[in-house]
N, C-alpha and C positions, 0 to 999 in steps of 0.2 A: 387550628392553632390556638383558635380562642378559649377552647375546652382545656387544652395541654398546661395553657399558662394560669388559669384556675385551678386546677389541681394542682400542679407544680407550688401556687402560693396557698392553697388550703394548708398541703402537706409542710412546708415549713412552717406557716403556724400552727398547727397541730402540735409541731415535734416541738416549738417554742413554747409550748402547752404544759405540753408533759413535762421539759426541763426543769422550767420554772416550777411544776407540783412536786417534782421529785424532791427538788431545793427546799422544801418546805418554807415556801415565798407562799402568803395569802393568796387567797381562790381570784378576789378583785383583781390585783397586780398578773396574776398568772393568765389572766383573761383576756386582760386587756393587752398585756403583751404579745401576746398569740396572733391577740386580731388585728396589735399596728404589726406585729412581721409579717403576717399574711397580706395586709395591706400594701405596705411596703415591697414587698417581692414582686407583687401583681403590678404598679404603677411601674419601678425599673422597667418588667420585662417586657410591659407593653410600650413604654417612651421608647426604650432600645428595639424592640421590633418593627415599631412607626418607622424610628430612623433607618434602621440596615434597607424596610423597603422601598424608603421615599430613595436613597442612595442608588438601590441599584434600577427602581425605574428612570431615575433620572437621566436624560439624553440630551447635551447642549446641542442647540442649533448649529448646523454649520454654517461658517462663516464666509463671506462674500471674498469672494479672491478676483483680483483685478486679472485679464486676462496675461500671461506670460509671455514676453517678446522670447524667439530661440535666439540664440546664442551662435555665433560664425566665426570660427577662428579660422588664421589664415587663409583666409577664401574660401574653405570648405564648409558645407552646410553639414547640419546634424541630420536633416531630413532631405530624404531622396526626392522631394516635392520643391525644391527654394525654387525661387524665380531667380533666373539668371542677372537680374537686375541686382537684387542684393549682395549675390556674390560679387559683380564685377566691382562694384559699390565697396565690398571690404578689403577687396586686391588693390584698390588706387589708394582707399586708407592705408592699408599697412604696407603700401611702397611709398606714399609720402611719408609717416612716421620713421620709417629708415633710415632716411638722409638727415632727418632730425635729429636720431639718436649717436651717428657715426659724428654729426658738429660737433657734438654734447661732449663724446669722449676723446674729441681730436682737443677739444679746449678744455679741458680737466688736464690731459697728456702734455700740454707746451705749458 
């Protein structure tokens, strides 16, 4: 790739070369223009090529994740594995929150 991007910036200052002689601009100015566009193209393409490969070597770490409690709705478990401890655990929850919710809307109702 190192070779591609020296040619690639000879060949535009070349062609900056020949512009500037064709213009009949002095040999000095036509020279030195040649060799900052040569210069020039070579420094972008190689900052821009550093970039794209540090980007796509780039891999962030993954990140620590706290273990995940499952989730029980109405007494059933999501996994065929629960302990029956849990479930009965969320059937007495969600029969006491019951009688909570029918107070709530008997006294909103009167």
């Amino acid at each position: 790739m190192q070779s591609v991007l020296i040619q690639l910036s000879a060949l535009s200052g070349l062609l900056m070369f020949l512009q500037m002689a064709w213009t009949q601009a002095p040999l000095e100015q036509a020279l030195l223009q040649g060799a900052g566009t040569g210069l020039a193209v070579y420094l972008v393409a190689i900052v821009g090529l550093t970039l794209v490969r540090h980007i796509l070597t780039y891999t962030p770490e993954p990140e620590a994740e706290a273990p995940k409690e499952k989730v029980e709705i109405d007494g059933a478990s999501s996994s065929p594995s629960a302990s029956p401890d849990r479930s009965d655990k969320a059937s007495d929850a969600a029969g006491q929150r019951a009688p909570a919710r029918s107070a709530r809307e008997t006294a909103v109702a009167s």
